[in-house]
C-alpha positions in Angstrom: -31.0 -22.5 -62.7 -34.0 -22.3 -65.0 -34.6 -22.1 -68.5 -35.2 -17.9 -69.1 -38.8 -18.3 -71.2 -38.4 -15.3 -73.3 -35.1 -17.1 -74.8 -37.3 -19.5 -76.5 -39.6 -19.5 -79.4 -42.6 -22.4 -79.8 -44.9 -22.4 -83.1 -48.1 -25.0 -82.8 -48.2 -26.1 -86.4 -50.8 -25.4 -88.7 -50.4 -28.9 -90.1 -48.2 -31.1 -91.2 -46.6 -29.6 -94.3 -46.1 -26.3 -91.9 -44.2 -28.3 -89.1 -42.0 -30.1 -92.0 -41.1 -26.7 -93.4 -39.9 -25.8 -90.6 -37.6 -28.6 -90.0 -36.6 -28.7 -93.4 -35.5 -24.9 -93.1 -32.6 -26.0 -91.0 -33.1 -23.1 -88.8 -32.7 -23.8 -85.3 -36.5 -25.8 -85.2 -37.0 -29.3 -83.1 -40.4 -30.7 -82.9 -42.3 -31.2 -79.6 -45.2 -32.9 -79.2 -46.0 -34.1 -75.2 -43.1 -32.2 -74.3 -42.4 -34.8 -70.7 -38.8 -35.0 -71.7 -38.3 -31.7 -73.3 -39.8 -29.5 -70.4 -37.4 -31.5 -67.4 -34.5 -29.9 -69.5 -36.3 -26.8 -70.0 -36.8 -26.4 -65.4 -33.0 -27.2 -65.0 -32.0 -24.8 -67.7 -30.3 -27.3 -69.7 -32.4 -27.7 -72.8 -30.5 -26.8 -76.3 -33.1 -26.1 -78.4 -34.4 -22.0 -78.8 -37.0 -22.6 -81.6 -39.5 -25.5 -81.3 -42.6 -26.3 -83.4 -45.3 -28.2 -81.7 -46.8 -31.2 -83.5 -49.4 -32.5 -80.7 -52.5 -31.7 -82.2 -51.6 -33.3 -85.8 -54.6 -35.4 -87.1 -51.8 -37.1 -88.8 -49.9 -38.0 -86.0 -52.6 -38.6 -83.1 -54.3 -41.1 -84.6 -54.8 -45.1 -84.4 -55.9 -47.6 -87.3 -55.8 -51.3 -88.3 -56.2 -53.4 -91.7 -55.9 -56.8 -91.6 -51.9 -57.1 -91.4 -50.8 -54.1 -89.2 -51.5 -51.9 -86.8 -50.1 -48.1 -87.0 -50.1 -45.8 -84.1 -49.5 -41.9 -84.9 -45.9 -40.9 -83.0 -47.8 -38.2 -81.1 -50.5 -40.9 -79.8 -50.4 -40.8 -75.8 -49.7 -43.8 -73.7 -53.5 -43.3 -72.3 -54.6 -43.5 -75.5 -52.3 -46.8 -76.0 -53.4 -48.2 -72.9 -57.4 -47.9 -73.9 -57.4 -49.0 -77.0 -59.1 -52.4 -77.2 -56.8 -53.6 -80.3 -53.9 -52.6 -78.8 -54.8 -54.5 -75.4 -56.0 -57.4 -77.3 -53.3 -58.1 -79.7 -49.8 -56.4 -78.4 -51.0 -55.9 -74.6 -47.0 -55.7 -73.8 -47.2 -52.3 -75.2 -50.1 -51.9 -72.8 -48.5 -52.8 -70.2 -45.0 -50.5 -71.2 -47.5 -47.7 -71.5 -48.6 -48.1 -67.5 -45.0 -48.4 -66.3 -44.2 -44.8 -68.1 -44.3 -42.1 -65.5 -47.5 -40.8 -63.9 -51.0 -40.6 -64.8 -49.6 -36.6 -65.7 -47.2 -38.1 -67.8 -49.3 -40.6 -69.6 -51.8 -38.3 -70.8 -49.0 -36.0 -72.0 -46.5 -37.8 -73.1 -46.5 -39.9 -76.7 -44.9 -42.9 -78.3 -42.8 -40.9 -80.8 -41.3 -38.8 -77.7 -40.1 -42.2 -76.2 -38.8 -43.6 -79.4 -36.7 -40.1 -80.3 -35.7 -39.6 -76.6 -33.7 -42.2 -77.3 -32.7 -43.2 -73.5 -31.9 -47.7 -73.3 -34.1 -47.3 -69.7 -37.3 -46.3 -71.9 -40.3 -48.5 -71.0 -41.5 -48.6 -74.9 -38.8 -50.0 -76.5 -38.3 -53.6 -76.1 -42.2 -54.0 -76.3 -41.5 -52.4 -80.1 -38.6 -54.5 -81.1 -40.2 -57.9 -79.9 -43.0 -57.0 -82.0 -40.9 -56.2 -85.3 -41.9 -52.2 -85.0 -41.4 -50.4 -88.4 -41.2 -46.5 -88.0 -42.6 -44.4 -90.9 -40.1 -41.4 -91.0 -41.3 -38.5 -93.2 -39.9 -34.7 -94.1 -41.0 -32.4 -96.6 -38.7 -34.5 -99.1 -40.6 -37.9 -99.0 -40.9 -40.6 -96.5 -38.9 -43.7 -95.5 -39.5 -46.9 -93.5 -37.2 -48.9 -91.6 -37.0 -51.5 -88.8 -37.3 -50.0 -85.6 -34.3 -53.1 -84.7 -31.9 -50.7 -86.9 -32.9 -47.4 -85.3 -31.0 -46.8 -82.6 -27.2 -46.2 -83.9 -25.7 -45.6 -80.3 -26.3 -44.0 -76.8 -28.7 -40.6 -78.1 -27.4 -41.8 -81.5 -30.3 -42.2 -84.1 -31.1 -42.9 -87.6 -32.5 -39.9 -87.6 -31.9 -37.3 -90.6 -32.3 -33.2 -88.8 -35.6 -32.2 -90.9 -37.5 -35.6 -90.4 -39.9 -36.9 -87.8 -41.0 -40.5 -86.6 -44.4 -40.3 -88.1 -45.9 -43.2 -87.6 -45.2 -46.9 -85.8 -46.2 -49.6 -87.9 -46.9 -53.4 -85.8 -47.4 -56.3 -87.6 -50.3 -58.1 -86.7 -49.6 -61.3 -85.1 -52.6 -63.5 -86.4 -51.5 -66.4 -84.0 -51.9 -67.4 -80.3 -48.2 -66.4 -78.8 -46.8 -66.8 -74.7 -46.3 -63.1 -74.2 -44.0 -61.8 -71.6 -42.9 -58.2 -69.6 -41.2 -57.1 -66.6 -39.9 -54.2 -65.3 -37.5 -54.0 -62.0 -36.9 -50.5 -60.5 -36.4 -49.1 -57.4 -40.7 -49.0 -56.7 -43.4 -50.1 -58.3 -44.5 -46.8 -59.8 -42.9 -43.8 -61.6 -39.2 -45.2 -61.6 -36.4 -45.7 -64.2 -35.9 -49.1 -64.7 -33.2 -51.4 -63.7 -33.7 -54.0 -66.0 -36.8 -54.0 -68.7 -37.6 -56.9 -70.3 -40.2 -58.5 -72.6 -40.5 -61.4 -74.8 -42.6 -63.9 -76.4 -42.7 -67.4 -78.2 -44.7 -69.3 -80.1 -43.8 -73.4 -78.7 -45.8 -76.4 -80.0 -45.3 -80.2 -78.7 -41.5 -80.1 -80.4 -40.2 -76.9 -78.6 -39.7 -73.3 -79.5 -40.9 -72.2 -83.3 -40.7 -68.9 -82.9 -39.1 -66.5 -80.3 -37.9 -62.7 -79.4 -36.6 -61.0 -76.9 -35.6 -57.2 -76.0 -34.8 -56.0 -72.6 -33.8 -51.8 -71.8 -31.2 -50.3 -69.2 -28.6 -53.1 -70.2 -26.9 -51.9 -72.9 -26.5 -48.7 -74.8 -29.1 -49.0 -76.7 -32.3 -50.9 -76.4 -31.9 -54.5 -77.1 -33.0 -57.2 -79.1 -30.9 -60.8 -78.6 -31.0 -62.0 -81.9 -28.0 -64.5 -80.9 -30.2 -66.2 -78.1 -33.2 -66.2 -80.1 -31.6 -68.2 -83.1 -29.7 -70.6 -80.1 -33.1 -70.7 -78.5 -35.3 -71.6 -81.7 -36.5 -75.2 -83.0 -35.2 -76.0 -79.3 -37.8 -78.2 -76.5 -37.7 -76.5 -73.6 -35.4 -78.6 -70.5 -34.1 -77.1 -67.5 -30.5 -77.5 -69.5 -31.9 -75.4 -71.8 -32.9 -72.7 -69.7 -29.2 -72.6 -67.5 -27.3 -72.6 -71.2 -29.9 -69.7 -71.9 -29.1 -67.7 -68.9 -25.3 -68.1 -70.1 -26.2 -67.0 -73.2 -27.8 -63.7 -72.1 -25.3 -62.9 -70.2 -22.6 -62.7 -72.7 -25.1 -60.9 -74.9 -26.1 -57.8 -72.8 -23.9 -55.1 -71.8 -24.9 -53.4 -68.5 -23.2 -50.2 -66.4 -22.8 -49.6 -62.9 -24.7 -46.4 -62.7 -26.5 -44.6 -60.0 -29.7 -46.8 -60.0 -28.0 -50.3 -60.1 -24.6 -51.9 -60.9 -23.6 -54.4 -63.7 -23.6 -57.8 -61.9 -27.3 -57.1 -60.3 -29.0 -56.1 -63.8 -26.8 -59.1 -65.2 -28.4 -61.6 -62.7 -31.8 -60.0 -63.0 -31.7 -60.5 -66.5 -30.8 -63.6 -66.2 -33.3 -64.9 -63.5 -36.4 -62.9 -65.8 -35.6 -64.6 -68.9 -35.4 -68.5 -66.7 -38.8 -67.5 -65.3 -40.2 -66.6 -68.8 -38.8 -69.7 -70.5 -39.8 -71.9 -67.3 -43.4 -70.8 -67.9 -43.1 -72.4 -71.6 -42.6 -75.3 -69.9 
């Protein structure tokens, strides 16, 4: 049954102190900004909250700048406006390419980085692009701001580091400054518009001795998305054999945590996983 409209209440902020005030009130108020997520829940009649403040016009928040070490995208910045930017494309083009995988053209004009990140669903397209590239979210309410690793976000399934009058206000990338073997691949049911089965991204930095540097993330394989810290440090200072890429597929195995659900079961995202990170490593070779 559908949401009855008159039941709900949405403010556009003013600006940014306006939409914190709100939040900080403790009264009922959620932010929105693209609303892809939000308004699903709204059709079926299932979404919880009555009073929401929208935040998708914030100069604060829709914006995209560079200095020399990092690279900050506003939470409500859209994943067409992530896809065109020519920084973005040139220097973390795995976010790029998450940003095409996410929905529709609809969607992706509509919907923002900060709405994936807060959604907080393991089968987001965003997320393991963010955590191989060391992501730092700028968190802000009308008491002061915080930053933390994006890697120590998520707490749980829909569990976040996350305090009730705060937003995600900005995502913070560190610039690379270095030539790396990037890495991303989604498998879902079709090639367009479909929760994944198995996300994954990575990249390395490998020089004549083996593997310097390396991270890897995948979504929809545990309850949160994942970085494998435990195979990257088994992986690192390591050359890069065909031994070395079956012990890796061991490795990741016994480091994810997949669900049968109704898109896919265990043992296929399991294998998938496995077979996508021998096919990134065999291309270091």
């Amino acid at each position: 049954m559908r949401s009855h409209l008159p039941d709900y209440d949405l403010e556009i902020a003013a600006d940014l102190p306006h939409a914190l005030k709100l939040l900080a009130a403790r009264d009922g108020w959620r932010p929105i900004a693209g609303g892809t997520d939000l308004m699903v829940l709204l059709n079926a009649g299932r979404l919880p909250y009555a009073k929401l403040v929208s935040i998708a016009k914030l100069a604060e928040l829709t914006s995209i700048t560079a200095s020399p070490e990092v690279l900050t995208i506003g939470a409500a910045v859209t994943y067409s406006a992530i896809q065109r930017h020519p920084l973005l494309q040139a220097e973390f083009p795995l976010l790029c390419q998450a940003a095409s995988w996410t929905g529709g053209i609809a969607n992706q004009n509509r919907g923002t980085l900060g709405g994936n990140i807060v959604n907080a669903s393991p089968a987001a397209d965003t997320p393991p692009a963010l955590l191989v590239y060391d992501a730092e979210l700028q968190l802000i309410s009308e008491h002061g701001q915080r930053r933390i690793l994006y890697s120590q976000f998520h707490r749980g399934y829909k569990r976040m580091d996350l305090h009730e009058d705060e937003l995600v206000a900005k995502i913070h990338l560190p610039r690379q400054g270095r030539q790396l073997a990037q890495y991303a691949r989604k498998v879902g049911a079709r090639r367009a518009q479909a929760i994944s089965k198995v996300c994954f991204n990575a990249l390395a930095e490998v020089d004549s001795s083996g593997i310097k540097h390396i991270r890897i993330a995948l979504g929809s394989v545990a309850p949160v998305p994942l970085r494998c810290q435990n195979l990257e440090a088994a992986l690192t200072g390591q050359a890069v054999t065909p031994s070395l890429i079956a012990h890796a597929r061991e490795l990741i195995a016994g480091e994810i945590q997949p669900i049968d659900d109704i898109r896919s079961t265990a043992r296929y995202r399991s294998l998938v996983a496995q077979n996508l990170l021998g096919e990134f490593l065999g291309r270091l070779l």
